[in-house]
C-alpha positions as CSV (number, residue, x, y, z in Angstrom):
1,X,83.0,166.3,84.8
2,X,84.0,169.8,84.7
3,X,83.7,170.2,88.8
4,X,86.4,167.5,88.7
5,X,88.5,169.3,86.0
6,X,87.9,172.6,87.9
7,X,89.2,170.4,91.4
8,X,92.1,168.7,89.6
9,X,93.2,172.3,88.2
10,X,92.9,174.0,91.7
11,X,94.5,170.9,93.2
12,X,98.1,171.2,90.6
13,X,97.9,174.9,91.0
14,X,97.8,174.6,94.9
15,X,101.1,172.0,95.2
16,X,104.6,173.2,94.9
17,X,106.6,172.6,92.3
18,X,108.7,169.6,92.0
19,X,111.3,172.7,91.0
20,X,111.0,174.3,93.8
21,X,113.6,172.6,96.3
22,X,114.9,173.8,99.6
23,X,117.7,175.1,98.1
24,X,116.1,177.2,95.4
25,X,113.4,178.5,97.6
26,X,116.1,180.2,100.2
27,X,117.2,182.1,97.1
28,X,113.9,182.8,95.9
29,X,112.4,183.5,99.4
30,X,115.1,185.1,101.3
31,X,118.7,186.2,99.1
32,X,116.9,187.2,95.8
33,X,114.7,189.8,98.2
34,X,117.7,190.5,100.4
35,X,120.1,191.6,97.1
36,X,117.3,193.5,95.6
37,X,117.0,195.8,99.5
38,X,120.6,195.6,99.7
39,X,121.0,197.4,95.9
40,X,118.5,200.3,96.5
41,X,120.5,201.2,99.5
42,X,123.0,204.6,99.2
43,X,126.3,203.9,98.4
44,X,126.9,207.1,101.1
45,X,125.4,204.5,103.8
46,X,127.5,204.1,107.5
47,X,125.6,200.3,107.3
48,X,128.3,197.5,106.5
49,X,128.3,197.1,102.5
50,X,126.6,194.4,101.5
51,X,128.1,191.3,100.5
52,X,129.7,191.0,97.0
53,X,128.3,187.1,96.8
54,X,126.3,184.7,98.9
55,X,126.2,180.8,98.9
56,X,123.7,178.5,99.9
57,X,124.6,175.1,101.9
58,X,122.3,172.6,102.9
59,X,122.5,171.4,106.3
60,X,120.3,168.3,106.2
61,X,121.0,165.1,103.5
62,X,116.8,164.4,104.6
63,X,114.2,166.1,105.9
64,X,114.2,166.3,109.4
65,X,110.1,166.5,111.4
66,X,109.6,169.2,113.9
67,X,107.1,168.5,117.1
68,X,104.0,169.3,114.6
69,X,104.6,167.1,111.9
70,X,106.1,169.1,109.1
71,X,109.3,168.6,107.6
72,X,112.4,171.0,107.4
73,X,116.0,170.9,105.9
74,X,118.6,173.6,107.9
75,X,120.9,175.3,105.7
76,X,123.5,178.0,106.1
77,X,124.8,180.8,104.2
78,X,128.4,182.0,103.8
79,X,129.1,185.6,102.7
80,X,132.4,186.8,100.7
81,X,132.7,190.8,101.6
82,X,134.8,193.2,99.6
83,X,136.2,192.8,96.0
84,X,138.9,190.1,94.4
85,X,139.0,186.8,96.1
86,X,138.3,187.8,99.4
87,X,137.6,185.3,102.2
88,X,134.3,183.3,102.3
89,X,132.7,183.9,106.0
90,X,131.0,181.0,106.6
91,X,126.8,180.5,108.1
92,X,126.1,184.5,108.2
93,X,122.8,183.5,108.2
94,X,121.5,180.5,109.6
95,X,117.8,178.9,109.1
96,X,115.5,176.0,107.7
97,X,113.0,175.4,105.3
98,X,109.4,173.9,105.2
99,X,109.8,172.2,101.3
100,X,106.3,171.4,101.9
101,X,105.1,174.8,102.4
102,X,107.4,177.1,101.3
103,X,108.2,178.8,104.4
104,X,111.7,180.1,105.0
105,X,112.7,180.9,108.9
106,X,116.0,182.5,110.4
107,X,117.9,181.9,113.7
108,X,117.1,185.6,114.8
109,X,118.7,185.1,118.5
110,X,118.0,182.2,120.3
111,X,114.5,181.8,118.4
112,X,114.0,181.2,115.0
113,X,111.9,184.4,112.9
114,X,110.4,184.4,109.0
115,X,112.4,185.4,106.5
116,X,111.3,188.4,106.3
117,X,112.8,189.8,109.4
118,X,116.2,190.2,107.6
119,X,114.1,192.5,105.3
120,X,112.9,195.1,108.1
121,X,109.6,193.6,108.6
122,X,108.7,193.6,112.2
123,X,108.1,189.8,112.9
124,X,107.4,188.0,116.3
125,X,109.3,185.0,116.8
126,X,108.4,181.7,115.5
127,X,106.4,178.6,117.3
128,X,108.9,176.9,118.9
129,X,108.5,174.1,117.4
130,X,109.6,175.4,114.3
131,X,113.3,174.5,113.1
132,X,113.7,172.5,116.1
133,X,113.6,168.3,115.6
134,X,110.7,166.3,117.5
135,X,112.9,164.7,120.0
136,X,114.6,161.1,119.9
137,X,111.2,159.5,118.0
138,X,111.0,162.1,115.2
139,X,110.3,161.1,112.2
140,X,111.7,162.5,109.3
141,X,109.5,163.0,105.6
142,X,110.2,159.4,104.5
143,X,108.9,157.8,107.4
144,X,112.2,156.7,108.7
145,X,113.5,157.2,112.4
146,X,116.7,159.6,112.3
147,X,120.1,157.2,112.4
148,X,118.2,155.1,109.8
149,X,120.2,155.0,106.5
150,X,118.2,157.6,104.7
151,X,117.7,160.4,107.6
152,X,121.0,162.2,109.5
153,X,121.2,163.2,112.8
154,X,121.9,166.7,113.7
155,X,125.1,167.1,115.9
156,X,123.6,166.6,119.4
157,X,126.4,169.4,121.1
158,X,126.3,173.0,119.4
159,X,129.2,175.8,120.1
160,X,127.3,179.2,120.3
161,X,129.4,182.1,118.4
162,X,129.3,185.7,120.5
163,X,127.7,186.6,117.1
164,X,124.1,184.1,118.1
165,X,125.4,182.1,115.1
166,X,125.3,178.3,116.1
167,X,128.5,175.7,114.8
168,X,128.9,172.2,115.5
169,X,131.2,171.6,118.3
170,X,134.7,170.1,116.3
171,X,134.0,172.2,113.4
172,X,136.3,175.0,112.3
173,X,135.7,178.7,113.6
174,X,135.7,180.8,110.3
């Protein structure tokens, strides 16, 4: 009895929370970090200022499965610089996120880095299979085949800003 106990304990501690969706971790993984760097820097700094406020967007209504199996939402975050109402710029940073996991990566480029790269950790690039959908049979968390009423399909044509930043071709250049 208590080895099963001790497994069912290990076993709740081990899974992540229902809480912790994709949304919440990029703020808890990547801007949460980012603000805390970004407030110990000088005010006397030549770097750009920070941004005065960040948003979080998620790309993905489902889960979308990469070539290994694991399942990622891409989101976007959109930057206001300055004080007052300034203008929001929009997918400053651009990534996905393993719910399962935990793990937060960054288009870096043209490959996709972890989080921590935007933090001044030295970080080789990503598998590249990460962030990047299984092909025309992927299956997404649910089990359902993208185009299936649950799962959405990721614009198959992509307009690359001079900046690496990646829009989908119609969209509106910020």
């Amino acid at each position: 009895m208590p080895c099963r106990l001790a497994l069912l304990v290990f076993l709740l501690a081990s899974a992540p929370l229902a809480s912790e969706t994709p949304e919440s971790l990029v703020q808890e993984k990547l801007l949460a970090p980012l603000a805390a760097r970004e407030k110990t820097r000088s005010s006397y700094s030549r770097a750009r200022p920070p941004a005065a406020e960040r948003r979080v967007r998620m790309l993905d209504a489902a889960p979308i499965a990469d070539a290994k199996g694991g399942a990622f939402v891409g989101f976007a975050v959109d930057a206001r610089y300055g004080r007052g109402a300034g203008r929001w710029q929009e997918d400053v940073i651009t990534g996905c996120v393993y719910a399962g996991t935990g793990e937060v990566y960054l288009r870096y480029g043209d490959a996709f880095r972890a989080a921590g790269v935007l933090l001044g950790k030295t970080i080789p690039p990503a598998a590249s299979h990460v962030c990047r959908a299984a092909g025309a049979n992927a299956v997404v968390a649910d089990g359902k085949p993208p185009g299936s009423a649950s799962a959405t399909v990721r614009g198959a044509r992509i307009v690359l800003r001079s900046n690496g930043a990646a829009r989908p071709a119609g969209a509106r250049p910020s």
